[in-house]
Biopython code that builds the backbone (N, CA, C, O; Angstrom):
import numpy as np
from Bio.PDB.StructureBuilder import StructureBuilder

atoms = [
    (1, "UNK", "N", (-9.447, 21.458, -8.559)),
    (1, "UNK", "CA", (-8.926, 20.137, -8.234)),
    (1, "UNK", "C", (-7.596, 19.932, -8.972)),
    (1, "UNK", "O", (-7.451, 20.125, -10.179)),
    (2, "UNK", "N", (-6.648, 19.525, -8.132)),
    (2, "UNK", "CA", (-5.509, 19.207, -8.613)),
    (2, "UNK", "C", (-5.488, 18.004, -9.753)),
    (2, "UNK", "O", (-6.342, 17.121, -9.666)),
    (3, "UNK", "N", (-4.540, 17.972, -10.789)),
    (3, "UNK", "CA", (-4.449, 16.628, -11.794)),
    (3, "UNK", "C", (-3.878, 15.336, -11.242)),
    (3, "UNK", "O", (-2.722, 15.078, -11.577)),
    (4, "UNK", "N", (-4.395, 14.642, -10.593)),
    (4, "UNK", "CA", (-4.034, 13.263, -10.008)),
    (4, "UNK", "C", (-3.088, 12.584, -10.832)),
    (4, "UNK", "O", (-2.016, 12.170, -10.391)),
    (5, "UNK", "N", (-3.606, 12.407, -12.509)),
    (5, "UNK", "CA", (-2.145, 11.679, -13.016)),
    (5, "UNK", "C", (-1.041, 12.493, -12.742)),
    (5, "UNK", "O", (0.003, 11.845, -12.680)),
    (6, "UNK", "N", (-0.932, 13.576, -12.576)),
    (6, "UNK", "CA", (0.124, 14.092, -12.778)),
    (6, "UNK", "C", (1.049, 13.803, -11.002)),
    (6, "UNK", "O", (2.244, 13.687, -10.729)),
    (7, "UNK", "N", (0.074, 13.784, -10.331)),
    (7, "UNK", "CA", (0.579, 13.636, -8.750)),
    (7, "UNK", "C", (1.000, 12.031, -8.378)),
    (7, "UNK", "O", (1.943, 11.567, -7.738)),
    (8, "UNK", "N", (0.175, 11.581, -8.884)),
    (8, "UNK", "CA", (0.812, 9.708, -9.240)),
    (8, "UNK", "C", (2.195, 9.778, -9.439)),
    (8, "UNK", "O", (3.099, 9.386, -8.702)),
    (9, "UNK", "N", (2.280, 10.724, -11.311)),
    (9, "UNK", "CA", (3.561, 10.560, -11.470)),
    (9, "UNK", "C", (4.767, 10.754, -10.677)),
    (9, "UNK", "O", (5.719, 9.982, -10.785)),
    (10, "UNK", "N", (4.771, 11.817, -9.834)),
    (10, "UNK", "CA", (5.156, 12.713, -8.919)),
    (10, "UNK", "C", (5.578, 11.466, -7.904)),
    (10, "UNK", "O", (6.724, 11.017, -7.890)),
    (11, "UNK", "N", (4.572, 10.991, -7.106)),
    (11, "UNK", "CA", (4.976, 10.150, -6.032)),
    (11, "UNK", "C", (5.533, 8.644, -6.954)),
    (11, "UNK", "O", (6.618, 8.179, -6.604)),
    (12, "UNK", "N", (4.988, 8.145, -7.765)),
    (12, "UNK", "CA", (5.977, 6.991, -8.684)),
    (12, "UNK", "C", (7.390, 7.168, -8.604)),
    (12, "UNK", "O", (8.222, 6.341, -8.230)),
    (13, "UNK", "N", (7.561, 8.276, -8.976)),
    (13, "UNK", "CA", (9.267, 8.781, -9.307)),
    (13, "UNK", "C", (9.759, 9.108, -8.026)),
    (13, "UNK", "O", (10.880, 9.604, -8.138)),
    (14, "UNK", "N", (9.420, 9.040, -6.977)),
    (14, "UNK", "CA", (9.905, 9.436, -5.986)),
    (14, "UNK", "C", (10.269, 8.145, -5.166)),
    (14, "UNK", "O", (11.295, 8.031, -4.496)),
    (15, "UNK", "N", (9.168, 7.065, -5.326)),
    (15, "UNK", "CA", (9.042, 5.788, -4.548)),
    (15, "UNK", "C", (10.625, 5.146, -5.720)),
    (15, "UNK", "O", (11.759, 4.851, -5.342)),
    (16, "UNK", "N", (10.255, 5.136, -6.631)),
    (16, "UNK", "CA", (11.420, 4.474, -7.954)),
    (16, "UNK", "C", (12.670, 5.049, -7.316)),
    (16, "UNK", "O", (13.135, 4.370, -6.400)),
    (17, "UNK", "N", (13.148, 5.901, -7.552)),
    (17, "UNK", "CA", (14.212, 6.502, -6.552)),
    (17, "UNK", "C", (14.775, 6.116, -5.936)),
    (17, "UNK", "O", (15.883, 5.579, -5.934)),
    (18, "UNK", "N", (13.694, 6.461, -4.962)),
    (18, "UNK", "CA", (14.174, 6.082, -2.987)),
    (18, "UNK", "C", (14.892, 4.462, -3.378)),
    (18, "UNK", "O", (16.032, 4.062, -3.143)),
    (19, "UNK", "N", (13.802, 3.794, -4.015)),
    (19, "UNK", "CA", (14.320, 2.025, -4.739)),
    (19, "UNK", "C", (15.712, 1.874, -5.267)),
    (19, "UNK", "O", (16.518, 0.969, -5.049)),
    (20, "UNK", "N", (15.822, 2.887, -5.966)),
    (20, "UNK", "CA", (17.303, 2.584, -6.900)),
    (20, "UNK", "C", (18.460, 2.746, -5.964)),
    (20, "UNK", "O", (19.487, 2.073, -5.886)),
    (21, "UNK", "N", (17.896, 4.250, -4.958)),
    (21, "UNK", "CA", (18.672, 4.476, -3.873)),
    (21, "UNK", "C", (19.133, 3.694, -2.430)),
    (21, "UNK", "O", (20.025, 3.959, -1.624)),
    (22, "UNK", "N", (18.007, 2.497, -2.482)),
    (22, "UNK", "CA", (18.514, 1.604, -1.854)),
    (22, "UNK", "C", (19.388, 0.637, -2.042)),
    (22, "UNK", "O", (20.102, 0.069, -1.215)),
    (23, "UNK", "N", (19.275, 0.461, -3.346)),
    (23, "UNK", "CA", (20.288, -0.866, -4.142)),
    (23, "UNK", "C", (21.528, -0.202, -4.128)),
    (23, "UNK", "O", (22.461, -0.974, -4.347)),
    (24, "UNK", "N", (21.860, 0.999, -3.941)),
    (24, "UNK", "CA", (23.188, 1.395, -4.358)),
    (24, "UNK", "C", (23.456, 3.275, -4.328)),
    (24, "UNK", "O", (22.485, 3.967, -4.634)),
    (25, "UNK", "N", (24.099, 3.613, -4.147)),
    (25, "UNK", "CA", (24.285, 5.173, -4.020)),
    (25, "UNK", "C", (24.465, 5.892, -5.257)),
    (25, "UNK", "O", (25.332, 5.478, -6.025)),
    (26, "UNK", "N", (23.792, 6.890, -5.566)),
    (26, "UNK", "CA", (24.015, 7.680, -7.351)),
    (26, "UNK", "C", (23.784, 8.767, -6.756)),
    (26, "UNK", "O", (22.726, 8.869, -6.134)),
    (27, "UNK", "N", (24.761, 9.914, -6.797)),
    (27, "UNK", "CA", (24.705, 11.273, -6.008)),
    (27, "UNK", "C", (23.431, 12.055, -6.906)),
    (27, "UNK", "O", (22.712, 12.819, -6.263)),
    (28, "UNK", "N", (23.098, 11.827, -8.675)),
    (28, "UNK", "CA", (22.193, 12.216, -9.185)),
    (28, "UNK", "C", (20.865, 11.962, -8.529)),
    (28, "UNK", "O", (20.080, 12.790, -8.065)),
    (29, "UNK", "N", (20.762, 10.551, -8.588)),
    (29, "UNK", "CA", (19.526, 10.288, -7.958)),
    (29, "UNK", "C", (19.347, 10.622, -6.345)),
    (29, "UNK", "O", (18.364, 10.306, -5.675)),
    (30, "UNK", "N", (20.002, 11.019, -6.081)),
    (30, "UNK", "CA", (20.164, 11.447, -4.414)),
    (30, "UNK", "C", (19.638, 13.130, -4.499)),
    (30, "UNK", "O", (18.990, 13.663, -3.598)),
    (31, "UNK", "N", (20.050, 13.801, -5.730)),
    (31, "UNK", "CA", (19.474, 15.048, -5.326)),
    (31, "UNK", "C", (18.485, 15.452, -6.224)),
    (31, "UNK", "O", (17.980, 16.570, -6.330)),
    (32, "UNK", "N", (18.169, 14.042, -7.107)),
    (32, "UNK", "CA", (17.029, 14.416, -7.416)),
    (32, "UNK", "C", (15.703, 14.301, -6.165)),
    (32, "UNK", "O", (14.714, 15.027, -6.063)),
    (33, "UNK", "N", (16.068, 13.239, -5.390)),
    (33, "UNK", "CA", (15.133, 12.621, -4.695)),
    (33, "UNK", "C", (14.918, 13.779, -3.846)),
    (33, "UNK", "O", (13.818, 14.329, -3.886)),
    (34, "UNK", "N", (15.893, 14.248, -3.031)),
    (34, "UNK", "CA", (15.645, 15.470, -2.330)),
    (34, "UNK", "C", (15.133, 16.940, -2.771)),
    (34, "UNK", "O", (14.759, 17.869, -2.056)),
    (35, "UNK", "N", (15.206, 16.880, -3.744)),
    (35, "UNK", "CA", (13.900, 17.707, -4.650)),
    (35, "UNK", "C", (13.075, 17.493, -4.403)),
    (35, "UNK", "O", (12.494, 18.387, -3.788)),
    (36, "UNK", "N", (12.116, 15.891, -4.686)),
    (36, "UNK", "CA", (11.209, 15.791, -4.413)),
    (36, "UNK", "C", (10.724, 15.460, -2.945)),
    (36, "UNK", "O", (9.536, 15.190, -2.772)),
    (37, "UNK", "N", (11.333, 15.469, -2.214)),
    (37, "UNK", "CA", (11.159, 15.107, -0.951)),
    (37, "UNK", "C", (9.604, 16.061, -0.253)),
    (37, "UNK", "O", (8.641, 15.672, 0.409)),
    (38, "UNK", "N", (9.966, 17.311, -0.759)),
    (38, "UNK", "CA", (8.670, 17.835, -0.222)),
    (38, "UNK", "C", (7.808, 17.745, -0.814)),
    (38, "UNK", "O", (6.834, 17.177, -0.320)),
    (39, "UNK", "N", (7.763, 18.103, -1.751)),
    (39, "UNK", "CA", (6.694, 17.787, -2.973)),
    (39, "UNK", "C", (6.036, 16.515, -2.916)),
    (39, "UNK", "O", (4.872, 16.559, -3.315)),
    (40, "UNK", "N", (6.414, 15.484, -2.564)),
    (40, "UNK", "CA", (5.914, 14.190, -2.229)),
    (40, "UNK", "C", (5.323, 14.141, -1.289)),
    (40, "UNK", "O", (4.383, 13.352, -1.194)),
    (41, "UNK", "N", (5.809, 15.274, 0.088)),
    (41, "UNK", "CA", (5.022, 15.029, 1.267)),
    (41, "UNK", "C", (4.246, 15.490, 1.098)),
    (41, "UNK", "O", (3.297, 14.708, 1.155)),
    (42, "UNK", "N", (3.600, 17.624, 0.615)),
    (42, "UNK", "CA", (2.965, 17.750, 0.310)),
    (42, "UNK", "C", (2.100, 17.070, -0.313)),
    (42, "UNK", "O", (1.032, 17.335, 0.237)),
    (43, "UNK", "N", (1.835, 15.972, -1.566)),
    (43, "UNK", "CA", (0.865, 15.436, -2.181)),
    (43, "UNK", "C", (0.466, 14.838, -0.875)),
    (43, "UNK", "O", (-0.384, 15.414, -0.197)),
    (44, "UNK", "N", (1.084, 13.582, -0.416)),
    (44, "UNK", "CA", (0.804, 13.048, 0.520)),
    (44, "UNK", "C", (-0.698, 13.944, 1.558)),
    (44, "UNK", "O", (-1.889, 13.639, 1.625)),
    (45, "UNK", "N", (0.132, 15.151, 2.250)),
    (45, "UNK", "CA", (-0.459, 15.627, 2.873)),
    (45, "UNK", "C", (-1.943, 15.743, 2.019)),
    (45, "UNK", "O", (-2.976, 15.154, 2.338)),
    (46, "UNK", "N", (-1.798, 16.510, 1.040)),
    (46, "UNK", "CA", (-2.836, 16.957, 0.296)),
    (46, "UNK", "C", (-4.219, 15.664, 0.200)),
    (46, "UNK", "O", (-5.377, 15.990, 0.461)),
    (47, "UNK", "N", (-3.908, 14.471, -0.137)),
    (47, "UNK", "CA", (-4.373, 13.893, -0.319)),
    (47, "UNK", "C", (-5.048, 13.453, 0.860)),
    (47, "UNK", "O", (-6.279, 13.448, 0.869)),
    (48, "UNK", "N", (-4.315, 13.041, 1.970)),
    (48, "UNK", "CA", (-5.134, 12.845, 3.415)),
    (48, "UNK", "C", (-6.212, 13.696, 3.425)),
    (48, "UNK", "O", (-7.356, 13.257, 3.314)),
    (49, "UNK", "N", (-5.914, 15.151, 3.575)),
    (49, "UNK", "CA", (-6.763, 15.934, 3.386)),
    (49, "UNK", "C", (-8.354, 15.692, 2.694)),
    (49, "UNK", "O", (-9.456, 15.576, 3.229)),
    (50, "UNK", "N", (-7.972, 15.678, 1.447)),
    (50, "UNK", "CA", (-9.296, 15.093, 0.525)),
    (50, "UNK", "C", (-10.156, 14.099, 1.161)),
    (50, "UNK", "O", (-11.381, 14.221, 1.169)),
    (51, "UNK", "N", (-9.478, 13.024, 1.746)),
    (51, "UNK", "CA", (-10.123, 12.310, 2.389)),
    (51, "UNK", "C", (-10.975, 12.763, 3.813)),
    (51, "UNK", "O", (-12.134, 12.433, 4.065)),
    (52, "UNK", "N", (-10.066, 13.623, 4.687)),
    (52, "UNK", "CA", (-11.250, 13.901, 5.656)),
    (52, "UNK", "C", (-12.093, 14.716, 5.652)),
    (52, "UNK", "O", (-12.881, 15.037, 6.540)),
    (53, "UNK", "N", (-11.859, 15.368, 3.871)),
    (53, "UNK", "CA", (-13.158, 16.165, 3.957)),
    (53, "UNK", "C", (-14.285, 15.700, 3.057)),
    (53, "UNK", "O", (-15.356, 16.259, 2.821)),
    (54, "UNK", "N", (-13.721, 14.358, 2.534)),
    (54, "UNK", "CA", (-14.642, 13.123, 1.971)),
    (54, "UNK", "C", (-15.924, 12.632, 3.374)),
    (54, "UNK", "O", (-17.143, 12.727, 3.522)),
    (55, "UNK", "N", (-14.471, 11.966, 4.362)),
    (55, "UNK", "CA", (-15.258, 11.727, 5.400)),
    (55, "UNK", "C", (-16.316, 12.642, 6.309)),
    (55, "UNK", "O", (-17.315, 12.265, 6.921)),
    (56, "UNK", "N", (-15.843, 13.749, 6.205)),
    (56, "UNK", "CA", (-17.134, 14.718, 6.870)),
    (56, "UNK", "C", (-17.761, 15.023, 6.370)),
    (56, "UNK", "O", (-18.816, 15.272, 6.953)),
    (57, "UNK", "N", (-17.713, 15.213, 5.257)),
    (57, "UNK", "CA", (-19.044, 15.266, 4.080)),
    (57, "UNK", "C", (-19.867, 14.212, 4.203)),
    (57, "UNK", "O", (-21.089, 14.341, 4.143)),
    (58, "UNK", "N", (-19.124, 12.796, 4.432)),
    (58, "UNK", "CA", (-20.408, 11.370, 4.247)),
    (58, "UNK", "C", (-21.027, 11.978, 5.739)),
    (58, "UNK", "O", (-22.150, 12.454, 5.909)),
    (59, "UNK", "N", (-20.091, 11.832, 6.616)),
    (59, "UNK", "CA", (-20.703, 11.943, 8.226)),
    (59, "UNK", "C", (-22.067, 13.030, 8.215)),
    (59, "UNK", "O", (-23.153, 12.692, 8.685)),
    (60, "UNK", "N", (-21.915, 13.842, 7.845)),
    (60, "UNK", "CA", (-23.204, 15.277, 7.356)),
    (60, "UNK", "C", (-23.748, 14.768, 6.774)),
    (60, "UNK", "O", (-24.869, 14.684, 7.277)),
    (61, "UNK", "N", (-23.669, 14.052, 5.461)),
    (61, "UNK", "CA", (-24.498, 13.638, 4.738)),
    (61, "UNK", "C", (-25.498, 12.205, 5.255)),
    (61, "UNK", "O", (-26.325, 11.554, 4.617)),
    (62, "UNK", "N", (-25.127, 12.104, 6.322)),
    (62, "UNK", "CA", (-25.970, 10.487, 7.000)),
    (62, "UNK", "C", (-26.977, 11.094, 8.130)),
    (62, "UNK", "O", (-26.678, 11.637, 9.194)),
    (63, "UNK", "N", (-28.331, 10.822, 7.542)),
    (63, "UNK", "CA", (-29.068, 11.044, 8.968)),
    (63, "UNK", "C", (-29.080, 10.894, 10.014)),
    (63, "UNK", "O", (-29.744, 11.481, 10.868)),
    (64, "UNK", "N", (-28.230, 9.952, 10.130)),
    (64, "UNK", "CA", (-28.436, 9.045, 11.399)),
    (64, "UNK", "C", (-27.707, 10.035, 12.588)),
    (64, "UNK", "O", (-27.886, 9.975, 13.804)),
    (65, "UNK", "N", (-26.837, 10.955, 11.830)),
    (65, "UNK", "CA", (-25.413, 11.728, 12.207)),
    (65, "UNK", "C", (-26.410, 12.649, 13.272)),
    (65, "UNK", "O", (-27.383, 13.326, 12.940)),
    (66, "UNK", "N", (-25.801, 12.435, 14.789)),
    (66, "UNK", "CA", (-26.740, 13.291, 15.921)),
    (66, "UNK", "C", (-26.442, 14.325, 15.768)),
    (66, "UNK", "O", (-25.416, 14.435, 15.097)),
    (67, "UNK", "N", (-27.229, 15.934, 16.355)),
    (67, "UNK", "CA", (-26.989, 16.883, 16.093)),
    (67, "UNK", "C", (-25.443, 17.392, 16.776)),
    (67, "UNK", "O", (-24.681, 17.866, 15.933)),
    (68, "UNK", "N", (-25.013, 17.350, 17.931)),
    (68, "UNK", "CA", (-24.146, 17.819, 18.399)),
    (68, "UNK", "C", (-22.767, 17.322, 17.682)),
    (68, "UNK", "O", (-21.737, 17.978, 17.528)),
    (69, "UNK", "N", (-23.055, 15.890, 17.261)),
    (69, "UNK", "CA", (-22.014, 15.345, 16.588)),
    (69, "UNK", "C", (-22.187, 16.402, 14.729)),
    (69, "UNK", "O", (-21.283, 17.035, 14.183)),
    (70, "UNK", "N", (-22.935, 16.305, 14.469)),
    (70, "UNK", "CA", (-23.161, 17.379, 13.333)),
    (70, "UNK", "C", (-22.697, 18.665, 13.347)),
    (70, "UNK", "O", (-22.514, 19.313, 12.316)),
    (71, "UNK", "N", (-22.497, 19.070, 14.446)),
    (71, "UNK", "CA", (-22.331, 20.809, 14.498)),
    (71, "UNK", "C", (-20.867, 20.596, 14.980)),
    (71, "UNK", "O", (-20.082, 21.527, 14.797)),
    (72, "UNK", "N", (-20.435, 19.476, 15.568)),
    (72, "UNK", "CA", (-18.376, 19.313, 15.565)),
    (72, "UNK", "C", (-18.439, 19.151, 14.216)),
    (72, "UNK", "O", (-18.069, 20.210, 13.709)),
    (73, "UNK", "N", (-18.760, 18.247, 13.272)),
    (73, "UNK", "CA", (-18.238, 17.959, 11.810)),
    (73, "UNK", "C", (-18.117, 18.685, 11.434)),
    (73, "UNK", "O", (-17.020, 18.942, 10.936)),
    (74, "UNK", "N", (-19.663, 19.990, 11.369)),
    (74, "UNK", "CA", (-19.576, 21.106, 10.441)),
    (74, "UNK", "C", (-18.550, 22.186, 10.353)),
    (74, "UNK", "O", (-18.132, 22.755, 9.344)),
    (75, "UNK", "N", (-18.128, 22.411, 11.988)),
    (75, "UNK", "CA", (-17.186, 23.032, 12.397)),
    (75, "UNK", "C", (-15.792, 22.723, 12.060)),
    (75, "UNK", "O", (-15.049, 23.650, 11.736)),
    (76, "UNK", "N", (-15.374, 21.558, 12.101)),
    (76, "UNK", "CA", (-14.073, 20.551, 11.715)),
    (76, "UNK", "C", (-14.363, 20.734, 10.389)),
    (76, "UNK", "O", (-13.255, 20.917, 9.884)),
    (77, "UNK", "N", (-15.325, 20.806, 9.372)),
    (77, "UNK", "CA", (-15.764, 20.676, 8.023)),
    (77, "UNK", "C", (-14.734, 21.826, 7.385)),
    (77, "UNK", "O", (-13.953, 21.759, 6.435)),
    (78, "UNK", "N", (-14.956, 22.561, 8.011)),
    (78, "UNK", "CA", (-14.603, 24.238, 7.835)),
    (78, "UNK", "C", (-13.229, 23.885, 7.687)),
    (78, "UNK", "O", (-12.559, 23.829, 6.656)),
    (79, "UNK", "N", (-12.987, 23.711, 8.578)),
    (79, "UNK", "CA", (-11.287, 23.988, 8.765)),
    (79, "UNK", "C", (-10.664, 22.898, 8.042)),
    (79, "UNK", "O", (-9.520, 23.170, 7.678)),
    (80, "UNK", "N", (-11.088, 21.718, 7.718)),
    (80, "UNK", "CA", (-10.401, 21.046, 6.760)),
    (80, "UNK", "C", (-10.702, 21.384, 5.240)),
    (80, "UNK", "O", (-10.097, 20.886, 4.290)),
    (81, "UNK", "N", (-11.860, 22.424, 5.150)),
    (81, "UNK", "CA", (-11.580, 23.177, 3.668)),
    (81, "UNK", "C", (-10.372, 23.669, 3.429)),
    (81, "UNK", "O", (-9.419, 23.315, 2.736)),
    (82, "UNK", "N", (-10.698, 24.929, 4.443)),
    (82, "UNK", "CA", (-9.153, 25.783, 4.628)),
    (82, "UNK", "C", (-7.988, 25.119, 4.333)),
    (82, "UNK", "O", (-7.243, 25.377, 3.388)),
    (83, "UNK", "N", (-7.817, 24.085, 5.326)),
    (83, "UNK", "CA", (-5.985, 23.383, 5.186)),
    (83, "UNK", "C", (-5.907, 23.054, 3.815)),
    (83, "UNK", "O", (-4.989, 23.568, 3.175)),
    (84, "UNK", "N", (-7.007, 21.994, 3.015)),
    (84, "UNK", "CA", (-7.285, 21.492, 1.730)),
    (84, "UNK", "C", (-6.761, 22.613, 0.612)),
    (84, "UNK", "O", (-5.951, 22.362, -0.281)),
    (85, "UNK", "N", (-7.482, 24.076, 0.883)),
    (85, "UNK", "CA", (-7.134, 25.280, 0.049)),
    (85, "UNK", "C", (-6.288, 25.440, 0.222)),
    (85, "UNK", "O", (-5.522, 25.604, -0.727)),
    (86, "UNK", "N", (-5.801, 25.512, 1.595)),
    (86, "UNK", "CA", (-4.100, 26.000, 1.200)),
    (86, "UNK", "C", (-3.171, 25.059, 0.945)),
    (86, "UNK", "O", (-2.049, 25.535, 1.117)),
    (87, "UNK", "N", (-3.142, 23.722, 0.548)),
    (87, "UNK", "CA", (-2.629, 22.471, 0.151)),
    (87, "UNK", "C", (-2.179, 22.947, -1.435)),
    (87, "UNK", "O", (-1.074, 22.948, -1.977)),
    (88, "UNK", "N", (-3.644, 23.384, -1.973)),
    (88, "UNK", "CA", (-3.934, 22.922, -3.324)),
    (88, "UNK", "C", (-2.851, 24.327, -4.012)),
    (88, "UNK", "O", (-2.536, 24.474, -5.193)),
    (89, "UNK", "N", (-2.458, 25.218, -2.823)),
    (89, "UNK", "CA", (-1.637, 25.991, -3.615)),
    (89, "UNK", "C", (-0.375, 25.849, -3.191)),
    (89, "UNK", "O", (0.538, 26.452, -3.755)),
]
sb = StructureBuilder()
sb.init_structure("model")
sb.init_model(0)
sb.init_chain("A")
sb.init_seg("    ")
for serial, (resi, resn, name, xyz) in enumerate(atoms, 1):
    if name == "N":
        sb.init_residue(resn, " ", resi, " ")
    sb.init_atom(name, np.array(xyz, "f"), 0.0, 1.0, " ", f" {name:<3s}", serial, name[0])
structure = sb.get_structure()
């Protein structure tokens, strides 16, 4: 599992930025921001992630969950490991 404070910090400084960069133009803060530009999306991405494999985990984990609808989750389950793993690197 990735360190969340540390990914907070990550997207904080990026949102602060983009902010300063609206009030006014600073070529520093302009290429810092574009540094982080991916790195921010990545978390982003990463984090969606976590969540739908939060959500298919509850969905499996609920009885109520019908079988056919169970055996798409499990299947979808899979593959949002995968994307998740290759996020986390």
């Amino acid at each position: 599992m990735l360190p969340q404070d540390k990914l907070d910090l990550i997207l904080r400084r990026h949102a602060e930025i983009s902010a300063r960069l609206a009030a006014g133009h600073d070529s520093a803060l302009s290429r810092e921001l574009s540094g982080l530009e991916d790195v921010a999306a990545a978390i982003r991405d990463y984090r969606t992630q976590v969540s739908e494999v939060e959500g298919l985990e509850a969905m499996l984990g609920d009885p109520a969950t019908e079988a056919e609808m169970r055996d798409l989750a499990e299947d979808e389950l899979r593959d949002a490991r995968d994307r998740l793993s290759q996020l986390e690197h």
